[in-house]
C-alpha positions in Angstrom: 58.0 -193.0 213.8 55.4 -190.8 215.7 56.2 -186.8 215.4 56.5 -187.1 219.4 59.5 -189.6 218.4 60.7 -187.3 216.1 61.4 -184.3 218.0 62.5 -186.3 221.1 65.0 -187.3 218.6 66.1 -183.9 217.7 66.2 -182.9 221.6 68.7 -185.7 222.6 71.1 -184.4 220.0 71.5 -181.0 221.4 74.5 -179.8 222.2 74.4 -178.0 225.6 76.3 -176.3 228.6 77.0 -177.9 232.4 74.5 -175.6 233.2 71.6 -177.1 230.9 72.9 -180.3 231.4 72.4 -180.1 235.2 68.7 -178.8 234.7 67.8 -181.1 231.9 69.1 -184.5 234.0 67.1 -182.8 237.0 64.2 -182.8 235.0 65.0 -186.3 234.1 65.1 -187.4 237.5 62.5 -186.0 238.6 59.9 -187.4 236.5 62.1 -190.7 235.5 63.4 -192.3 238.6 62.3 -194.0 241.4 64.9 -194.9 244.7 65.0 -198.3 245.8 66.9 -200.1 248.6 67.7 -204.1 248.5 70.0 -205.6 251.0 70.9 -202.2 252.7 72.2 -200.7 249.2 70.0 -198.1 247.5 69.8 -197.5 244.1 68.3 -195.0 242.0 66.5 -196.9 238.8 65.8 -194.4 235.5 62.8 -196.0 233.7 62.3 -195.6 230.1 60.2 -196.7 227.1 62.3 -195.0 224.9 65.8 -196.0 224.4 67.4 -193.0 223.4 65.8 -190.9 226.3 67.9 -193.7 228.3 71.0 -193.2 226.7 70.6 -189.3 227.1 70.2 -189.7 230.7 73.1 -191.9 231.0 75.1 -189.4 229.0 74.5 -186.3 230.6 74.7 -188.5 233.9 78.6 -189.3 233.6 79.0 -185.8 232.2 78.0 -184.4 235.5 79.4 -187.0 237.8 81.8 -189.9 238.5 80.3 -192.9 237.4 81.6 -195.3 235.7 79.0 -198.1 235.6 75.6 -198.8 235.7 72.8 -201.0 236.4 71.0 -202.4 233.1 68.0 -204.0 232.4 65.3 -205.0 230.1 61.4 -205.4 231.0 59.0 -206.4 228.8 56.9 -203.6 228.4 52.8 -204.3 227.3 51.7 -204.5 224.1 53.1 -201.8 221.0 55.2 -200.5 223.6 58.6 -202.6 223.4 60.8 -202.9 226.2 61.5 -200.7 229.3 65.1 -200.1 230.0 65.9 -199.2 233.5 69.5 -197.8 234.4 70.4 -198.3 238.4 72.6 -195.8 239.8 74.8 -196.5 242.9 78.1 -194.2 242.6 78.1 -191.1 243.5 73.9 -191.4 244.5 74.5 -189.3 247.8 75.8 -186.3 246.1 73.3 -186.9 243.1 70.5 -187.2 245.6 71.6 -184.2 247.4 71.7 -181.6 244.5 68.8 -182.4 242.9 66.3 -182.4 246.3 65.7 -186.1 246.4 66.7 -186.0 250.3 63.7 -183.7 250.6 66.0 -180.5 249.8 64.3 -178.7 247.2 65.9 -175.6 247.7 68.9 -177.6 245.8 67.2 -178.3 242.9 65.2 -174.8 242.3 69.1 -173.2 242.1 69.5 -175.7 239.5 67.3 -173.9 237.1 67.5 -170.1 238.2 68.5 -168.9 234.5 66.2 -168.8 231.2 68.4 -171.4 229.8 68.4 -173.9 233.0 64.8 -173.1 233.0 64.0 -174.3 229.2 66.7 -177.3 229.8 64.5 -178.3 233.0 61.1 -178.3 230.3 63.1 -180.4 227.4 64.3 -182.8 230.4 60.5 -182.9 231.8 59.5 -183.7 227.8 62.0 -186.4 227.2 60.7 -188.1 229.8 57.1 -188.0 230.1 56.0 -185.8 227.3 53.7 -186.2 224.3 52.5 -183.9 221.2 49.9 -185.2 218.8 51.2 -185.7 215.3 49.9 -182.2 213.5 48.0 -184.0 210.7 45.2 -184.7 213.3 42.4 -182.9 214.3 43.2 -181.9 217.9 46.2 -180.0 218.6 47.7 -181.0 222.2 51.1 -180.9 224.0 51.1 -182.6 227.4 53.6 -183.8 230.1 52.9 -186.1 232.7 53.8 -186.4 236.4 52.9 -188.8 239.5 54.0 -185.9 241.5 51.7 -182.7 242.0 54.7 -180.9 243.4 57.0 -181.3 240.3 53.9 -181.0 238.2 53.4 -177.6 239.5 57.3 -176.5 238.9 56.5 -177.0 235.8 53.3 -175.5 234.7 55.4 -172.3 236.5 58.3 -172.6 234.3 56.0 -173.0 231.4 54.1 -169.8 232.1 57.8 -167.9 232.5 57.9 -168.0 229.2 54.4 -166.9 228.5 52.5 -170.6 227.8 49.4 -170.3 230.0 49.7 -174.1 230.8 46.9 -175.8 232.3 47.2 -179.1 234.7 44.4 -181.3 235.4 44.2 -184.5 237.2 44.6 -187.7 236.3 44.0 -191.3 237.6 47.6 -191.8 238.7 48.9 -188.6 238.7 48.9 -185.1 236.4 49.1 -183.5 233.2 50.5 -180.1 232.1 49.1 -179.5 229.1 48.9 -176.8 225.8 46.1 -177.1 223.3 46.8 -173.6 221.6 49.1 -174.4 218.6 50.9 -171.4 218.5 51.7 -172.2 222.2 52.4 -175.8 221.2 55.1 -174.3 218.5 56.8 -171.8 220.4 57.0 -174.4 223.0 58.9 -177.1 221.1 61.3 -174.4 220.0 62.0 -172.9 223.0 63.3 -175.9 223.9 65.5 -176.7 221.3 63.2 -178.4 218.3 63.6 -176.2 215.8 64.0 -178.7 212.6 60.7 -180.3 213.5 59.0 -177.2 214.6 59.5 -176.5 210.9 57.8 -179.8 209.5 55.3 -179.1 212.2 54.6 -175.8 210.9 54.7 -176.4 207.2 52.0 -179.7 207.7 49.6 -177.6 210.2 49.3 -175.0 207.4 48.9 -177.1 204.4 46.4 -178.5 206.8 44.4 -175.7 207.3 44.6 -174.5 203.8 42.8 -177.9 202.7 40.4 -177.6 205.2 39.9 -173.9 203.9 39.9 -175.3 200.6 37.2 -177.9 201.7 34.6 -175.4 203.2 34.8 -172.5 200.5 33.4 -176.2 198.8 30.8 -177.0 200.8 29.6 -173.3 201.2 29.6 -173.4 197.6 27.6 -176.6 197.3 25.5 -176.0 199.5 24.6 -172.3 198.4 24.2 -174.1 194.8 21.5 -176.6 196.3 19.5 -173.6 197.9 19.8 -171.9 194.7 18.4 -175.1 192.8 15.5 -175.7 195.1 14.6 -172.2 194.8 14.2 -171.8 191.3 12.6 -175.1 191.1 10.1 -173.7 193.7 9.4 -170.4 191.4 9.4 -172.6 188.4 6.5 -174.9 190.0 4.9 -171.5 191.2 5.2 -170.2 186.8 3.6 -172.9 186.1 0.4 -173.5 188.2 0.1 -169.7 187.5 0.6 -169.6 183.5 -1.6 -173.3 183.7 -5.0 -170.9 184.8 -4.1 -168.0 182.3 -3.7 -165.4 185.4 -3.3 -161.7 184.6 -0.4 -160.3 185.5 1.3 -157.4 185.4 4.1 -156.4 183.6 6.9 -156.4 186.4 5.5 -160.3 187.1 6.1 -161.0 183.6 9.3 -159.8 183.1 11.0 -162.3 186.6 9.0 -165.1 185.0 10.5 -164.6 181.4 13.8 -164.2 183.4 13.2 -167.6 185.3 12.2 -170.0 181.9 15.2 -168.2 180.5 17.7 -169.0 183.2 15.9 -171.5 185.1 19.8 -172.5 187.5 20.6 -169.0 187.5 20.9 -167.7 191.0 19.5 -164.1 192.3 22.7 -162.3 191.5 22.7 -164.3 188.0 19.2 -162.9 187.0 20.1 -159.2 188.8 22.6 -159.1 186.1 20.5 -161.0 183.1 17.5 -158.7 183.6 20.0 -155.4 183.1 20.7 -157.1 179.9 17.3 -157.9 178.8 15.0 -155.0 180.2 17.7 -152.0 180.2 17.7 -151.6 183.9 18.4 -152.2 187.2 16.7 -153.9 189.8 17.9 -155.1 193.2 18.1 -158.3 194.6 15.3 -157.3 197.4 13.2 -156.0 194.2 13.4 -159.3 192.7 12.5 -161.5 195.9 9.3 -159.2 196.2 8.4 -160.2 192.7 8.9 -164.0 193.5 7.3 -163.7 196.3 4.3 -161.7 194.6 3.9 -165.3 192.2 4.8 -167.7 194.9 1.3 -165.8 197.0 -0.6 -165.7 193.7 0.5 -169.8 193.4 -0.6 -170.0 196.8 -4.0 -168.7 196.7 -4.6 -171.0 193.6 -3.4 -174.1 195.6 -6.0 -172.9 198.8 -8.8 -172.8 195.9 -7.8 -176.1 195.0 
């Protein structure tokens, strides 16, 4: 089961009030249905690829009004997706149509989600519907909910940034998208409207996430400092030899960082900083030390340029 699945799940179980029922089955038929008329009669069909979305719409359906039957049936959907249930409404569609603005009233539906609560039940709705979240154990962290409509859209990037989101929309071929890509934003999201449980698991995977992916670049860094480290030394070790190979004179300060590098030829700069306290009796710096190396890395030089 996809996580999207999984809190979709955990939504349809809520337990809520007439007045976040009425703003989450507004939200539903905003974004889910579609009005037909055949033979004279119209119906209002409620598509869905997810069967328990259907059944929650058909639940908090005859919980708000008098219906005692609908319209069932199955389409096959296209390929992974299963079936596509569609529920046809006929009783009681003049009053349905009426409060919830689908005569062109929206004044009736915006009084359907004046409080906080009718406001978050009109976002679970518009989720159950037509939303998505990427599972958290991928790279990209993204929320989204789609609409044909740029109207309804619109309601709900506003009822989004209510409750602080800053939700985005951008266009799409057949219609729009509301999206989050912030993850904090993505979990306060999904628990403001009622996923707490899987907010949890969403929480607990992100981190152990990001703690292997801390894990994994303290690594690299490491790896990587430990290959500079080991082409350096080679490099001075090369320059030690060409210089020892034509018996140069050096001085003592020379001699004492090329002892140092046969002695501990992996050690890194902070490595030898500390070995040449131990050996000499005193401290030197790490920018001492690179003038010295640099000092036999010029003399190496000017014996490679005399050939």
């Amino acid at each position: 089961m996809s996580y999207a699945k999984e809190v979709k799940n955990e939504l349809i179980q809520l337990n809520t009030t007439n007045e976040e029922q009425l703003a989450e089955l507004s939200a539903m038929i905003d974004l889910g249905t579609e009005l037909s008329i055949s033979e004279g009669v119209p119906t209002l069909w409620f598509k869905s690829n997810n069967p328990t979305v259907a059944r929650r719409f058909l639940k908090l359906l005859k919980q708000q009004y008098k219906i005692d039957s609908t319209l069932l049936t199955k389409q096959q959907g296209s390929f992974n997706k299963g079936h596509q249930v569609r529920l046809g409404i006929q009783e009681s569609l003049k009053q349905i149509m009426q409060e919830h603005g689908i005569l062109g009233d929206k004044d009736a539906s915006e009084f359907l989600t004046v409080s906080q609560e009718a406001q978050l039940s009109y976002l679970r709705g518009a989720f159950l519907v037509s939303g998505s979240v990427n599972d958290p154990k991928k790279a990209e962290y993204h929320l989204e909910i789609y609409s044909e409509n740029s109207d309804t859209i619109l309601k709900i990037q506003r009822l989004m940034n209510f409750i602080d989101m800053d939700a985005k929309i951008t266009k799409r071929r057949k219609g729009f998208i509301v999206y989050l890509k912030d993850v904090n934003k993505i979990e306060d999201f999904l628990r403001y409207i009622g996923a707490s449980q899987t907010v949890f698991e969403f929480e607990d995977i992100r981190i152990k996430r990001d703690f292997n992916n801390s894990i994994n670049r303290i690594l690299n860094c490491e790896i990587a400092n430990e290959k500079k480290t080991i082409v350096a030394a080679n490099s001075q070790l090369e320059d030690i030899e060409l210089i020892e190979k034509y018996h140069m004179r050096l001085n003592d300060k020379l001699l004492q960082v090329i002892h140092l590098r046969k002695t501990y030829p992996d050690a890194s700069l902070m490595e030898l900083i500390d070995e040449y306290e131990v050996l000499y009796g005193e401290t030197i710096t790490k920018s001492g030390l690179n003038h010295r190396f640099k000092k036999i890395k010029d003399l190496a030089n000017e014996l490679r340029n005399e050939g």
